[in-house]
N, C-alpha and C positions, 0 to 999 in steps of 0.2 A: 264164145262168150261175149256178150255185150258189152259198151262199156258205161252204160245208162242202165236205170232206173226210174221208169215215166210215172209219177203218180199225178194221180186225179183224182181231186178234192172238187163234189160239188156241191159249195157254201150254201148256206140259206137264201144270199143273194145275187151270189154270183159263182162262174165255174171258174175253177185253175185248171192248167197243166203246169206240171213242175218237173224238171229235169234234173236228176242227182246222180252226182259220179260217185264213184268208189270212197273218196273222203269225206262225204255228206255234204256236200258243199252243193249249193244253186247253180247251176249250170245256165238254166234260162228258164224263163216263165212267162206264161202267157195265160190274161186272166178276160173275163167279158162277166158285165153285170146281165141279172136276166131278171123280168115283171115278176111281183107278187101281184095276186090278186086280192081285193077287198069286198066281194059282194053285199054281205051284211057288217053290220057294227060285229064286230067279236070275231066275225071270220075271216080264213086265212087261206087264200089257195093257190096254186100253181100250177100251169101248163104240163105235164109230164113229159110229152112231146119238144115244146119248149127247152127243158130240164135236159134233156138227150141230146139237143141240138146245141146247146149252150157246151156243154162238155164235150162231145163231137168233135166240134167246132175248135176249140184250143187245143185240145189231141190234135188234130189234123194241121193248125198254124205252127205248133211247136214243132212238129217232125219238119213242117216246111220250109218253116223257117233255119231251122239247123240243117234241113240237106239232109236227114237222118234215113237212113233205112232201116228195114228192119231188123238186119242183123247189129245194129247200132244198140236195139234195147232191151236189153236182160229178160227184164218183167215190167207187167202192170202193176201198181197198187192203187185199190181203191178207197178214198175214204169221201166223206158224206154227211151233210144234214141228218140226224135220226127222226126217227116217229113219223116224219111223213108219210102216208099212207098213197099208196098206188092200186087200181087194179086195172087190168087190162087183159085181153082176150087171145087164150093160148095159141089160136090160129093162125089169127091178122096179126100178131104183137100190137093191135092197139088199144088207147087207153079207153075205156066205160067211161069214165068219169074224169074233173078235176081232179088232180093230185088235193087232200086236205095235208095243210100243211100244219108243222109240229105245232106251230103259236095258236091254231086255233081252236078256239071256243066252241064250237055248234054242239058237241057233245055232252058240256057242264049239266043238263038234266039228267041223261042217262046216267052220270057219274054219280048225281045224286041218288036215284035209284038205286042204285048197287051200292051207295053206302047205307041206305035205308034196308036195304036187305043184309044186311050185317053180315057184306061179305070183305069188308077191308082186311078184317085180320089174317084170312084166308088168301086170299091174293098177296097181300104182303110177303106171307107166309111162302109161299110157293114162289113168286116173280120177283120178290124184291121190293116192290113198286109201292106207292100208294095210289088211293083211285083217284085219277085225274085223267082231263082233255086231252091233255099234253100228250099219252100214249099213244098206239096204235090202235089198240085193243075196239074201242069204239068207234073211232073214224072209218075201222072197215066195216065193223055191223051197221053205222049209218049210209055208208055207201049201198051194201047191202041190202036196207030199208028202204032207201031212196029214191036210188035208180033204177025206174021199170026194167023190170025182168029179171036185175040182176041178183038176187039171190035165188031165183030156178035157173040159172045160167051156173052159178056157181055149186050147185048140188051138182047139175049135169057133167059137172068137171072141166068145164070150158074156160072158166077166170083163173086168173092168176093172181097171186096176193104177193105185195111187194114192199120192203122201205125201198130210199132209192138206189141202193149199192144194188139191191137184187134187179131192178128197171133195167138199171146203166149194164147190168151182169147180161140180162135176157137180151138187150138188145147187142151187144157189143161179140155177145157167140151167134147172133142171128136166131134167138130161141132155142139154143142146145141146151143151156145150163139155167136150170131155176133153182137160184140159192142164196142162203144168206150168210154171214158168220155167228158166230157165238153171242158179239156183243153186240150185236144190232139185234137177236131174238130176246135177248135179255131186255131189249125197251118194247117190245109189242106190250107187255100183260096180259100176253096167253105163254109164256115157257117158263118152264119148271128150272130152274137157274141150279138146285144140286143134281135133278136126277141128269139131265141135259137132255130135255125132250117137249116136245110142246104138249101142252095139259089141256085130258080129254074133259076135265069138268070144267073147264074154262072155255073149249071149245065148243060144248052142249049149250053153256050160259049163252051165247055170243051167238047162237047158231050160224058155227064159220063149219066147214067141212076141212078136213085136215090133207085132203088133196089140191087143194088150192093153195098148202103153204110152201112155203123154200125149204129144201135140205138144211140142213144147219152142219155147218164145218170148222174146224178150228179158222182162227182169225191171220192166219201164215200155210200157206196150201195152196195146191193148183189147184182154179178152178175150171178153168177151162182155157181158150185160146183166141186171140183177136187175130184176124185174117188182116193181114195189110200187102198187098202187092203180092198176092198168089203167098206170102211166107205165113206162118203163125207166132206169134210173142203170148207165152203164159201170163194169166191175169192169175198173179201168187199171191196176192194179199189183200182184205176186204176189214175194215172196222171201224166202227161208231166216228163221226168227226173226234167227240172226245177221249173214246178211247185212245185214239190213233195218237191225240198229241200226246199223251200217258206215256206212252210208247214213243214216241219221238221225244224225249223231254230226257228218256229212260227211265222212268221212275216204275222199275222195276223190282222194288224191293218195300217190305211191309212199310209204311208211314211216311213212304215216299210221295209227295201231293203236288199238284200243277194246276192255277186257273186260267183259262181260254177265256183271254176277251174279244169275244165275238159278238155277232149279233145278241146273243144272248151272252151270260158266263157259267163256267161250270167247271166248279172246283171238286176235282177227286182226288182221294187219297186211297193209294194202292194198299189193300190187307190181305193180300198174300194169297195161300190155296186154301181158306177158311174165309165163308162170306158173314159180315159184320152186320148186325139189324138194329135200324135205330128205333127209339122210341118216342123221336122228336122230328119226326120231318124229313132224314135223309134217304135216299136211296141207297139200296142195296143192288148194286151191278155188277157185270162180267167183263172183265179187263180182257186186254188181247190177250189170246192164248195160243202158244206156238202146239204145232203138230208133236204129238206124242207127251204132251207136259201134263200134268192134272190142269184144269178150271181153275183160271185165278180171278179173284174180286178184287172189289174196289167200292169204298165209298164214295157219293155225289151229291152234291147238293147243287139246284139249278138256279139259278137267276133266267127269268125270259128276255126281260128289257137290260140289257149293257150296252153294248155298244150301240146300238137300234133308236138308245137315246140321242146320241150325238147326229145321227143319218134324221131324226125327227127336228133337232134345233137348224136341220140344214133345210129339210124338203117339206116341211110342215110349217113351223116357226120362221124360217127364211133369214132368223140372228145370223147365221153364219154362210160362207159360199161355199165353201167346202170343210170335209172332215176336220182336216190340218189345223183349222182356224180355232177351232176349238181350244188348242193349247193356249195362242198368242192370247182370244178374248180374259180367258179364262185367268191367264198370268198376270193382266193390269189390275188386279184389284186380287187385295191379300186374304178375303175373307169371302163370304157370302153375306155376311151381314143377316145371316138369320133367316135368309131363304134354304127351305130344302123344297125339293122336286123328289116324289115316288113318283117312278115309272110307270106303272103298275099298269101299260096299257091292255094286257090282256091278263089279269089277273097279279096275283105275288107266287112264287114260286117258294122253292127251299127257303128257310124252315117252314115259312107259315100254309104255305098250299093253298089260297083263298085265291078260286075262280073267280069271285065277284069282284074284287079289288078293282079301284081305277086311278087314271093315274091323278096327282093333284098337285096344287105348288102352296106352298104354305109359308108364312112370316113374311110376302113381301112391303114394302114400303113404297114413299116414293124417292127412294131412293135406290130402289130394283131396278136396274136397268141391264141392260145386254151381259152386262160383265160378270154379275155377280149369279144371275138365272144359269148362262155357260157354266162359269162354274158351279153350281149347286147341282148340277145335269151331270158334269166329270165325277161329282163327290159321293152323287146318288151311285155310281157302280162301285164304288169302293166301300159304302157302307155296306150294301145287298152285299156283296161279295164277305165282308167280315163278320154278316150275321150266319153266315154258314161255314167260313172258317172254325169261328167261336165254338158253333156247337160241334164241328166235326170232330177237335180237339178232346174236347170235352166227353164224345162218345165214344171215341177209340182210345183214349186213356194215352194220346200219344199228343203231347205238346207239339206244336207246329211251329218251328223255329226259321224256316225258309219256305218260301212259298216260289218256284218256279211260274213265269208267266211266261205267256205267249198269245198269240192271235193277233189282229190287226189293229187294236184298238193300245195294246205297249206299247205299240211306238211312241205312243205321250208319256214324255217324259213327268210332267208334271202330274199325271194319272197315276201312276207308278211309284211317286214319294207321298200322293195321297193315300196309296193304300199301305205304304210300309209306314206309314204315319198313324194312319186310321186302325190298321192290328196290330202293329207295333210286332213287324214283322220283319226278316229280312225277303226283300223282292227280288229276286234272281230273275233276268232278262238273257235269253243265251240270241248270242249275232245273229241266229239263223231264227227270228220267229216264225218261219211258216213250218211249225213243229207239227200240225196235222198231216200235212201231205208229206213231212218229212217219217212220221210213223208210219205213215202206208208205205212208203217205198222202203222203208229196214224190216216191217214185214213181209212184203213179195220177195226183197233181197233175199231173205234168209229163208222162205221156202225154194227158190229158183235158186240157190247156192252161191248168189252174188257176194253175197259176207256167211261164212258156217256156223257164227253164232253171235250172243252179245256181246261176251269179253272182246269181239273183233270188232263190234262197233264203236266200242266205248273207246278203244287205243287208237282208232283212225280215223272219226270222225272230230270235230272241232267242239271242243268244250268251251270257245269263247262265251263272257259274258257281261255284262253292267247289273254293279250290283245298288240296289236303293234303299238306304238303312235307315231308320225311323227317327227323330229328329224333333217329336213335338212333346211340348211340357204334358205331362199326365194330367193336371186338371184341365187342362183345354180339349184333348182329347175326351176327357171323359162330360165334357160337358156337350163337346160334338153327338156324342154318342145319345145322351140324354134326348137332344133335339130330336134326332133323328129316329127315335122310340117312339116320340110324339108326333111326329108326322107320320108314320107307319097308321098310328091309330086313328090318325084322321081319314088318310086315304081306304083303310080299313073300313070305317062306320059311315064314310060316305054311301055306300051298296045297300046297307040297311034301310029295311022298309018304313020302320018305325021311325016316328021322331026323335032324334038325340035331344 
């Protein structure tokens, strides 16, 4: 038996390896950023090749760095960017096309079509989802479209259809294993999320052939085996980046909820083995699901632009040098003075779903300067983030009284008493926030027998936390909120064609 746990998280911007012993605890890590692509305004893409090499790559510095072999690691867990759309060529393992990545746009037409054809309610009905870019569903029938040949290459059964856990899956067995888990089929917008299968009137719609797609396996299970030094170590665990922090967070019981502030945020609230359907925006999704358990759900609501904002006032904007900087600016001045910043660079996400949105800045003066734009940038993920609290609350009939955080972006401190300010919430931060890659390796643990179940995770791994309790007068708040209404609608009616 091992006495590691390797999980591999690979971010929307960048890949980890992450090394966890038996008490959950970071052993060592080792991270590399890797290019997005911009070829047009609205589009988003990535190397897939790239994306394999980037992960590879810190898999192979972390074992080297530690000296590890491989009777040193238990299992693999994978966890992952969702919705990026991959396909690539069952033969060669290589990719046809650009990875389209989950932020982008090229698809908002076809979405409109399908909602013209009045099939939202239907797909909702069946996947969860509402119709949007953001899925899988279209980025592969545009690949599909696009790319000479390849939809007679894909009837002939030659392509492979993949997010990235199933890429990283296909190349890591050398093409043994083409699969994906539960919650990462649950964000295509082609699977039937109660029967657990992928839906053949959705794959007629799409004209995708259903041999082209991944097995679907619970999200805690062998999938196969990574060769390293003539030995094999089981890849035991695969699910959604946000799944996986759900799961690393534990929020493993009904109206238990955690936001990832990542590149984007996305706040779920776990509802059990009964899936919840909003009628305002939210998703309906499949939580990690251990082998032999029924399908558990979960509510989501997404934010695109979160932390992506703070990476724009850096590499865009140039206010700041690095991420970090964003606290200090941010700290010298107690207000924003009435600037707000929508993000909105590739549309609004949960509640409102508006592809066309862009992003805008709004109230400033001349007295806008570095300070106050910083922070209106910090304050814009905490409002996004509490317009889909609010409503999640509100739909599940379950008051949100703690909101677990995690991702890269909590380590601001001051981000963090903006959002237990701004919902008037309490903010739970636990020591350990790299809580994605921490849920991939407690699900590989628990299918490879590292830990035999949760009550063993929950008694020995570390429940440290910092907690940040809400602190602002209720009219001030509520006048925060007002603004921020108001700038929503600007950013909103700026895409209209019409004159306001």
């Amino acid at each position: 038996m091992g006495n590691y746990i390797l999980s591999l998280d690979e971010g929307t911007t960048s890949a980890r390896a992450v090394l966890f012993d038996h008490d959950g605890h970071i052993v060592d890590m080792v991270q590399r950023e890797f290019p997005q692509i911009y070829p047009k305004p609205g589009w988003v893409e990535q190397d897939p090749m790239e994306i394999y090499a980037s992960q590879y790559g810190v898999m192979m510095e972390l074992i080297a760095k530690r000296g590890l072999s491989p009777a040193d690691i238990h299992a693999i867990g994978i966890t992952h960017q969702r919705e990026t759309a991959i396909l690539w060529a069952r033969r060669t393992r290589e990719p046809v096309s650009t990875a389209i990545h989950w932020q982008c746009r090229r698809t908002a037409p076809l979405c409109d079509k399908l909602k013209a054809e009045g099939l939202a309610p239907a797909i909702q009905k069946t996947t969860g989802l509402l119709i949007d870019a953001y899925f899988s569903a279209t980025k592969l029938a545009w690949i599909l479209d696009n790319v000479p040949g390849a939809r007679e290459r894909a009837k002939n059964g030659e392509l492979c259809f993949g997010t990235v856990d199933t890429w990283l899956l296909w190349r890591m067995t050398e093409g043994r294993v083409h699969a994906t888990d539960v919650t990462n089929a649950s964000r295509t917008m082609l699977y039937d999320i109660r029967r657990g299968d992928w839906d053949d009137a959705l794959l007629a719609r799409f004209d995708i052939p259903r041999t082209m797609l991944p097995k679907v396996l619970p999200s805690s299970a062998v999938y196969g085996y990574f060769r390293l030094d003539g030995q094999e170590i089981p890849i035991a665990g695969i699910a959604g980046d946000q799944q996986a922090a759900l799961f690393g967070q534990l929020c493993t019981e009904p109206g238990e909820s955690k936001n990832t502030y990542g590149t984007g945020c996305f706040l779920l609230m776990h509802t059990g083995e009964t899936p919840k359907f909003s009628e305002n925006g939210l998703l309906t999704t499949i939580a990690a699901t251990l082998s032999g358990q029924p399908t558990q759900y979960a509510l989501e609501g997404s934010v695109f632009v979160g932390g992506a904002v703070i990476q724009w006032l850096r590499d865009a904007m140039g206010l700041i040098r690095d991420a970090e900087d964003s606290e200090y600016f941010a700290s010298k001045v107690s207000d924003t003075g009435g600037v707000y910043i929508v993000p909105a660079f590739t549309g609004l996400g949960a509640p409102h779903w508006d592809m066309y949105a862009r992003g805008t800045i709004v109230g400033m003066t001349r007295d806008s300067g570095r300070n106050r734009i910083v922070r209106a940038a910090l304050e814009s993920i905490a409002y996004q983030t509490n317009d889909i609290l609010t409503l999640m609350a509100k739909e599940s009939g379950i008051p949100i009284t703690v909101l677990k955080a995690d991702g890269g972006a909590s380590a601001n401190k001051l981000l963090m008493q903006m959002q237990a300010d701004i919902s008037h919430v309490t903010v739970r931060r636990p020591a350990v926030r790299e809580t994605t890659a921490m849920g991939a390796a407690f699900l590989a643990g628990l299918a490879a027998g590292f830990w035999h179940d949760i009550p063993e995770i929950r008694s020995c791994c570390s429940d440290a936390f910092t907690e940040f309790t809400p602190c602002m007068a209720e009219d001030t708040r509520a006048s925060l909120l007002k603004g921020w209404q108001r700038a929503l609608k600007a950013a909103r009616a700026w895409s209209l064609e019409e004159e306001l």
